[in-house]
Structure formats: C-alpha cells, structure tokens
N, C-alpha and C positions, 0 to 999 in steps of 0.2 A: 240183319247185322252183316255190315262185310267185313270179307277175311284179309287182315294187313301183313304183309310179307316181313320178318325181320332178320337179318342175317347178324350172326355171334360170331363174334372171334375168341376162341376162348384158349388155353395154357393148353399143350400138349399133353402135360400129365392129365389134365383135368378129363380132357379128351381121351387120354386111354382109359381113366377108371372110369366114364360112361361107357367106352365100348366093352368093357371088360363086364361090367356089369348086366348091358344090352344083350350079350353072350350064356350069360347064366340067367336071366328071365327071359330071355327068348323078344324083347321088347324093344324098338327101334333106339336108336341114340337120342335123336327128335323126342321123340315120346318120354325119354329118361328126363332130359334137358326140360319140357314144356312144363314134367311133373315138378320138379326140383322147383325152378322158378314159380309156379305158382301156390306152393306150398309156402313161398318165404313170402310172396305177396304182404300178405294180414298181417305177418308181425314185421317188416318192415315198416308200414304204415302205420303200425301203434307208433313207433319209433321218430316221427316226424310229428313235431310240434308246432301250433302254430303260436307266429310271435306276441300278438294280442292273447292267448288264452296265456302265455308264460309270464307277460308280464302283470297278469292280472293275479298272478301267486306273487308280487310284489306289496310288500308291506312294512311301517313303518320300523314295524320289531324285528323284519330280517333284511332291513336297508343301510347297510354300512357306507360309511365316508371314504375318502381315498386312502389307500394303500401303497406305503414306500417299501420297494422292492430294492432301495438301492443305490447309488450311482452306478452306470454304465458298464458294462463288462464287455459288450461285441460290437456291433456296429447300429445296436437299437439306436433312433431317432428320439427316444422320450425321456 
C-alpha cells in the first residue's frame, strides 16, 4: 500500500482547538486531525445513498402526483 500526501486547509478556530488539545494529550495535531477524520469515515458513508437502492423504496402507496406550491414569489423559473 502506498502512502498519499494530503494537505487541509482548515478554520483557525478549528486549528487552535486541535493544537490546544494536542497540548493536553501530548499527541501531534496530524495525529489529532487523521483520528477525528477517520472516526467520521463509517458514518459519513452510511449517510450516502445510492440512487437505484432509494428509488427502489418507491411504490405505488407512497407515489404522489404533482404538488402546487403556488404562483411565483421570487425569480423561480416554474
């Protein structure tokens, strides 16, 4: 396995409460950073659906008709 380089631009706040943190566990900012993001890994990717499995929870008893919202209020096109 090779190892890919990635560089983060991240908020300054965000950036002091890693370093501020790295400071009280003794543990690099990198290290803080790598843990954080791979910890959200799994549940971000529950979180992505794919479009074939969503519309396959399509059915005739939760398939409604068109919906009038209105005539126009801003600069919608419909």
């Amino acid at each position: 396995m090779t190892n890919q380089k990635l560089t983060l631009e991240i908020p300054e706040s965000l950036f002091e409460q890693l370093h501020h943190l790295a400071e009280l566990t003794g543990q690099s900012i990198e290290s803080l950073a790598l843990q954080s993001i791979t910890s959200n890994v799994p549940y971000l990717t529950e979180k992505v659906h794919d479009l074939d499995e969503l519309l396959s929870r399509v059915t005739p008893d939760n398939l409604h008709g068109e919906i009038d919202s209105g005539k126009p209020v801003g600069y919608e096109i419909f």
